[in-house]
N, C-alpha and C positions, 0 to 999 in steps of 0.2 A: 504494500500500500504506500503511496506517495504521498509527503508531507506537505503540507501549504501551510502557507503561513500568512497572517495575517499584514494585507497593505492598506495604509491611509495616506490619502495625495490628495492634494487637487488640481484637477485639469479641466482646462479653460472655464476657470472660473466656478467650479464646481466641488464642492468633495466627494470624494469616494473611496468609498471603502472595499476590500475583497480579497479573496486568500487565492494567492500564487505561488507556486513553486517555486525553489528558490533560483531553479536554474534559468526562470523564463526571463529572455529582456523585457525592455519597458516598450519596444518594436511589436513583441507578441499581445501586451496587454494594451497596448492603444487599438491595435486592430483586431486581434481576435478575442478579445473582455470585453474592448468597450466599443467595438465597432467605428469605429474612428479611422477611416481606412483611406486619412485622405493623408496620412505618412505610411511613403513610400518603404518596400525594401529594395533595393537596389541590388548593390554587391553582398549583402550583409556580412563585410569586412569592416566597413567606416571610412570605405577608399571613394565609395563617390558620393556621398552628404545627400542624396535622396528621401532619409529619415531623420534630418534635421528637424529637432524642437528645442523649445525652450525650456531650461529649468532654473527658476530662480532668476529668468532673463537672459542666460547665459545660452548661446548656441551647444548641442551634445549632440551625437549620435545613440539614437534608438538602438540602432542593433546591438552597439557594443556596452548598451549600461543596461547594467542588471537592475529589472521594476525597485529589488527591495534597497538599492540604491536609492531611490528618489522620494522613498518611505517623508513624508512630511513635507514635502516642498512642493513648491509649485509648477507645473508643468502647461505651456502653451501649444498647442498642435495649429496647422494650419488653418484647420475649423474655428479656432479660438480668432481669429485674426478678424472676424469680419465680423458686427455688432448688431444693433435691433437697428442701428438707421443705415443699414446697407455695407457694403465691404469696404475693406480698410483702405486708405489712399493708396497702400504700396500694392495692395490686389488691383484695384482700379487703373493703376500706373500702369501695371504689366499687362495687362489689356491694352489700354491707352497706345500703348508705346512696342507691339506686337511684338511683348518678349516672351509669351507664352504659343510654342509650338505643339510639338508631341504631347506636352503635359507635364511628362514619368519627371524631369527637376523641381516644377515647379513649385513644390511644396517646400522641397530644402530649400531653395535657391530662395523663396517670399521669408523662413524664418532666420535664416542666416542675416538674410538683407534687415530682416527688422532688428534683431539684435544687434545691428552693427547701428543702425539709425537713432537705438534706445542709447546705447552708450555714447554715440557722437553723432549732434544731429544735423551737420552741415560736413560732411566730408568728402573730400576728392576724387578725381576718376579713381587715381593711382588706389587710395583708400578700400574704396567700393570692390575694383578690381581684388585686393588682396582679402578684402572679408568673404567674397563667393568663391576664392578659388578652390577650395575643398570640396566644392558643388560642380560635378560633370555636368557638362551638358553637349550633347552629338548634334542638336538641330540648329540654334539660334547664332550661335559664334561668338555670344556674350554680347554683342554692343548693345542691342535692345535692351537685354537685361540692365545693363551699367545705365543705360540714357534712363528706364526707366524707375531706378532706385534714386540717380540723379535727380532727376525732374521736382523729385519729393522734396527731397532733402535741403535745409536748413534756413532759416529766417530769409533769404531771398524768395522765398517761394511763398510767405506769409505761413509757414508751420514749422515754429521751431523745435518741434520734437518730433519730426520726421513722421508724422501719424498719428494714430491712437497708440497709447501704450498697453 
């Protein structure tokens, strides 16, 4: 018989509670616990950031952290990103700005870019470039992406916190 153990979290804004094994990532319990199936797996190495979320703000990979890891913290999935008055300026952007092709990044690639937006909310191509590059992407070639992380970002654009937090 296999042991679970008891996890309390919160994700996007929510608590939850549920016993998981100890071996499962936090990759298995956003998608197959809580149905939250809009973080990717990818490589499930942590080689291409497809399962990029937040925890505690900070960009991680899902596949390589274990759920009872994140036991009390808080956790952002891409579903978290978008509120009761419509999606987040940096979803809206990548539309906008037609950085969204295939899809299969665009999840890592929106929470990286937001983490990077929370911590610094006017920053550079060079910047923007080095906070996605852990995030593959085979379709777009990145410039969409960068123009539309871009676009958002810092008091010239009249949002100095690069969005909602």
């Amino acid at each position: 018989m296999k042991r679970r153990l008891p996890l309390m979290l919160t994700v996007n804004g929510e608590e939850v509670e549920l016993f998981v094994e100890p071996h499962w990532t936090l990759l298995e319990v956003l998608r197959d616990e809580l149905d939250l199936t809009g973080t990717k797996e990818g490589c499930g190495e942590g080689v291409c950031g497809a399962c990029t979320v937040l925890v505690d703000g900070k960009p991680v990979r899902a596949c390589l952290t274990l759920a009872l890891e994140v036991s009390g913290r808080e956790v952002i999935t891409v579903e978290g990103l978008a509120g009761a008055e419509g999606l987040d300026p940096l979803q809206e952007a990548f539309v906008e700005h037609g950085a969204v092709q295939c899809g299969f990044c665009t999840p890592g690639m929106l929470m990286a870019a937001k983490a990077l937006l929370l911590e610094e909310p006017a920053p550079d191509e060079e910047r923007i470039r080095r906070a996605i590059s852990g995030n593959i992407c085979r379709c777009t070639g990145y410039t969409k992406i960068v123009e539309a992380i871009a676009s958002i970002s810092g008091p010239a654009k009249g949002n100095p916190a690069g969005g909602k937090s």
